[in-house]
C-alpha positions in Angstrom: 105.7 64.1 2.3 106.7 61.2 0.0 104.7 58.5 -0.4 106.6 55.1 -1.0 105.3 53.1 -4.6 103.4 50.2 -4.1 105.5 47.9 -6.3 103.7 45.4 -8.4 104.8 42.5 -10.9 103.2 42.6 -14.9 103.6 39.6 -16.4 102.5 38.9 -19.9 101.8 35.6 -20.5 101.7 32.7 -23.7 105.3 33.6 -24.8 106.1 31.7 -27.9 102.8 30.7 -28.4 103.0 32.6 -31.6 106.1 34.6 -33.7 103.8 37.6 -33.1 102.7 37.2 -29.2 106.5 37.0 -28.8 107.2 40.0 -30.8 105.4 42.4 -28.8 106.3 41.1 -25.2 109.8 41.2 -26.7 109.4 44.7 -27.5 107.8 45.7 -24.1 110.4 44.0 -22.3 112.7 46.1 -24.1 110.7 49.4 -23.3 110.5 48.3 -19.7 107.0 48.4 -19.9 106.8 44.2 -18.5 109.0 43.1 -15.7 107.7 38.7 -16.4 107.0 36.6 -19.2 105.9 33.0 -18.8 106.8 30.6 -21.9 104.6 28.1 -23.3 107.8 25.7 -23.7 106.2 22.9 -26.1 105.3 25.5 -28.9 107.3 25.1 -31.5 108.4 28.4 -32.3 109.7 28.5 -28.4 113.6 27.4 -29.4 113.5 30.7 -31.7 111.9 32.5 -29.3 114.2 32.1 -26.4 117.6 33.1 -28.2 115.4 36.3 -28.6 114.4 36.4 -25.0 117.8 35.3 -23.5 119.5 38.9 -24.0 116.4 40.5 -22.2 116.8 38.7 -18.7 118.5 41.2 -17.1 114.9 43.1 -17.6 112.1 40.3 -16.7 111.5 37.3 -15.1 111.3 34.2 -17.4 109.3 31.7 -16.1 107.1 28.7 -17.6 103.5 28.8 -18.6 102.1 24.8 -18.2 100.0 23.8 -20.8 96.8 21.5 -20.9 94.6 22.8 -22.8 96.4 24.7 -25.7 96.9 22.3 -29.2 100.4 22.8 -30.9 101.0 21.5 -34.5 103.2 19.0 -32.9 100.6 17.0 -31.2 100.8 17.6 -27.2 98.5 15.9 -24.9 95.1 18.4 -24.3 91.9 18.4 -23.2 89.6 21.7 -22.8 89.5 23.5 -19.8 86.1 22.3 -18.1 87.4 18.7 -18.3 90.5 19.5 -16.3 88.4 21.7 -14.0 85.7 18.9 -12.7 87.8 15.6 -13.1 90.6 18.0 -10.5 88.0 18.4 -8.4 86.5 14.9 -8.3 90.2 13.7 -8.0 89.2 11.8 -11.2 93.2 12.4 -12.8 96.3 10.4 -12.7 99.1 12.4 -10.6 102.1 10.4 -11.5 101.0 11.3 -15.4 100.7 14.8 -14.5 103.9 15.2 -13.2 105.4 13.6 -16.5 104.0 15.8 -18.2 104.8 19.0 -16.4 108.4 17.5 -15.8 108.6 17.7 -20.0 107.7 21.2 -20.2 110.2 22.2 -17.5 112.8 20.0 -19.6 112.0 21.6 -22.7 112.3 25.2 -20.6 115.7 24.2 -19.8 117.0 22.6 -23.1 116.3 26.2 -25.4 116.8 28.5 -22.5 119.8 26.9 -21.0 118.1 27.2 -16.9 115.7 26.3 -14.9 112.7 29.4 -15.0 112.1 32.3 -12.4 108.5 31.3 -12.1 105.7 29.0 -12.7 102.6 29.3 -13.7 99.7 28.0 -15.7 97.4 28.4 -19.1 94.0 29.1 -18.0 95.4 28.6 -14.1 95.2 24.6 -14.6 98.2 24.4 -12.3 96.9 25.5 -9.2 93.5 23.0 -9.2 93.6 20.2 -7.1 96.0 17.3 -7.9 97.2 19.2 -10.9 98.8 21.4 -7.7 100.3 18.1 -6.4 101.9 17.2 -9.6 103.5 20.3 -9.4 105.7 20.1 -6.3 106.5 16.7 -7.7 107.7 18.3 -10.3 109.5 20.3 -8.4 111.1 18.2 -6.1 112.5 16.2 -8.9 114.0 18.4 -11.0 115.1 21.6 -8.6 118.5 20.6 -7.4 119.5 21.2 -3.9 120.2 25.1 -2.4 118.9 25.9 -5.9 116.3 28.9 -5.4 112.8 27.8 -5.9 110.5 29.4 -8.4 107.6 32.0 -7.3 104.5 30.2 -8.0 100.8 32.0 -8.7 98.0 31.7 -6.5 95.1 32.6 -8.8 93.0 32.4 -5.3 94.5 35.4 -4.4 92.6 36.9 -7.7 91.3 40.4 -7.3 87.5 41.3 -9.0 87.4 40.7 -12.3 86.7 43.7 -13.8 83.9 43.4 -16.2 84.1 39.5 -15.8 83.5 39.3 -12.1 82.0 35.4 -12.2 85.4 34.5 -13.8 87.2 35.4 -10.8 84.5 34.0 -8.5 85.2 30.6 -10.5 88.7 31.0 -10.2 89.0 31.8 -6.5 86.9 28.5 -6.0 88.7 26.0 -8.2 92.5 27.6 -6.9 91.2 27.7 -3.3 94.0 26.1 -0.6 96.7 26.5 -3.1 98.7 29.1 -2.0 98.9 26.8 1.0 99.9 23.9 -0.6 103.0 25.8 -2.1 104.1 27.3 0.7 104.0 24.3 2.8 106.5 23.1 0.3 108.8 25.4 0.7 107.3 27.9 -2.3 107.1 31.6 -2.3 104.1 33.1 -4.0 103.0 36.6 -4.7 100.4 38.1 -1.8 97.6 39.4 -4.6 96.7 38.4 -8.1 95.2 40.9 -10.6 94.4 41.1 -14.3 91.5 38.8 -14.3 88.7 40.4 -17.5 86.6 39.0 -20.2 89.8 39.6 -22.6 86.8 40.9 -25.4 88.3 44.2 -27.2 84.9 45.7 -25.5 86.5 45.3 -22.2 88.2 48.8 -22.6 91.1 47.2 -21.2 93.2 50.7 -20.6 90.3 51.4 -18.3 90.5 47.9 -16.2 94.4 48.0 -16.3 93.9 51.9 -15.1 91.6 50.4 -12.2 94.3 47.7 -11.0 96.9 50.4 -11.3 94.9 52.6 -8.7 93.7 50.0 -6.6 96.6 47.0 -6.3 98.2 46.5 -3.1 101.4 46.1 -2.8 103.2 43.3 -4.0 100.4 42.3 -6.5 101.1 40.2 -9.3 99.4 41.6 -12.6 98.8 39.5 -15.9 98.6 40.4 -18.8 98.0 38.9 -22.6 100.0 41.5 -25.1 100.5 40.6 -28.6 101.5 42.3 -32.3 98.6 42.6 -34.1 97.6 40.1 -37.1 94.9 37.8 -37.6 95.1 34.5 -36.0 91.8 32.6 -36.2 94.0 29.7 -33.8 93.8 32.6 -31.0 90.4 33.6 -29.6 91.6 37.0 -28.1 93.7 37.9 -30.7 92.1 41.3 -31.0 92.3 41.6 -27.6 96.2 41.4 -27.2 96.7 43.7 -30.0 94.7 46.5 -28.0 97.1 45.3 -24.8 100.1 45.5 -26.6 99.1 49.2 -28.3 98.1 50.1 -24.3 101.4 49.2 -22.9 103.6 50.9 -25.3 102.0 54.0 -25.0 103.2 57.0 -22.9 99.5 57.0 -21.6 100.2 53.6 -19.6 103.7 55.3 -18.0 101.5 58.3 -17.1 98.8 56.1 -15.8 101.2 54.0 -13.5 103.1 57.5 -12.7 99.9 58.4 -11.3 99.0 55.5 -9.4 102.5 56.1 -7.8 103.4 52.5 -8.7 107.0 51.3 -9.8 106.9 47.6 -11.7 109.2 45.5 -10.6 110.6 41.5 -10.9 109.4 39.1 -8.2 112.7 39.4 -6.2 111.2 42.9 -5.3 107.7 42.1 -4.4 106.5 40.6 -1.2 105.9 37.4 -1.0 103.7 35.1 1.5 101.3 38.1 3.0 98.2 36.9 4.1 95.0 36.3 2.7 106.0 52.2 -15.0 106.8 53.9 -12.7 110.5 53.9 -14.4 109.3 53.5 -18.0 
């Protein structure tokens, strides 16, 4: 009897955030080994970048990555993580000034890569805390023209354990919680299960974690992921990290491993969206 393939999404996030983060997702997209890529649009190697990404579409959903808390060389507005985590939950941040600034990024998506993106998502999941979630569908609202499609959001609530980090997904379940809500009372389709949630340390064993998801995903699950070429980058805390993703995700071993989760990657088009809460390669 043949079993049907769950069908998940792997998205690799922080596109043009570096020449060498870019390299390798631009090189997995090409093997078919990545079926999303989410653009940090105010970096400044992004207007290179996406002439390299444009003849890739047919493979992967493009969508945008909002930033906070990431510093460019061009001076973008930031603050760390923790300070965008308690002032969204005390309500303690401007949602007008959000929505400028989110409204840029989709601007500057637009300008280099000549649409509007798939997808949205955001650094370190900032988009889907309270208020900062608000500012989104502003966002949205202002910028998506009418009987446009809509782009798939992340619910980072719908986060699966995280794997040798399982407090990090504790934390993000709670500080995401009621947003997949939120997007789909406006309208917003968002992917039924999150995975790919780990301490991103090279100790991690991350072909073991990624192995794990594989086996254990349900359908429709929306996997992350962080691959880079390696260098040294003392900017990038888990630069070490992404080279061991990227060698991971190249390798026959990862098609064998998702031939024998019986799993087929896939864009978001072909996942299920709104459930409750390489394969081909």
């Amino acid at each position: 009897m043949n079993i049907a393939r769950r069908k998940l999404t792997l998205c690799a996030d922080d596109f043009a955030q570096s020449e060498q983060i870019s390299s390798g997702i631009l090189e997995l997209i090409a093997s078919r080994r990545l079926t999303a890529t989410s653009v940090m649009s105010q970096a400044p190697y992004w207007p290179t970048a996406a002439r390299r990404l444009m003849p890739l579409q047919r493979l992967a959903d493009v969508g945008l990555h909002l930033n906070l808390t990431h510093a460019f060389p061009m001076g973008n507005v930031t603050r760390p993580l923790v300070y965008w985590l308690l002032c969204s939950q005390l309500r303690l941040v401007s949602r007008s000034w959000l929505c400028k600034q989110f409204c840029e990024q989709i601007h500057l998506f637009q300008q280099h890569f000549g649409r509007l993106p798939d997808f949205i998502d955001g650094h370190q999941h900032l988009h889907a805390f309270p208020v900062l979630r608000a500012a989104l569908t502003d966002a949205i609202a202002a910028i998506w023209p009418q009987n446009h499609p809509l782009p798939w959001l992340r619910a980072p609530e719908h986060a699966m354990g995280g794997g040798d980090s399982p407090f990090k997904a504790v934390i993000l379940r709670w500080s995401c919680r009621g947003f997949a809500r939120h997007a789909q009372q406006h309208g917003l389709r968002v992917a039924p299960y999150f995975g790919g949630v780990y301490s991103l340390q090279t100790a991690a064993d991350f072909p073991r974690q990624m192995r794990h998801w594989l086996q254990s995903a349900a359908d429709g699950t929306l996997l992350m992921c962080h691959p880079g070429r390696p260098t040294v980058d003392h900017t990038d805390p888990i630069c070490d990290a992404r080279a061991l993703e990227f060698h991971y995700l190249g390798s026959p071993e990862f098609a064998d491993d998702c031939r024998a989760a019986n799993v087929e990657l896939t864009r978001f088009d072909h996942a299920k969206s709104n459930a409750p809460s390489v394969s081909d390669v």
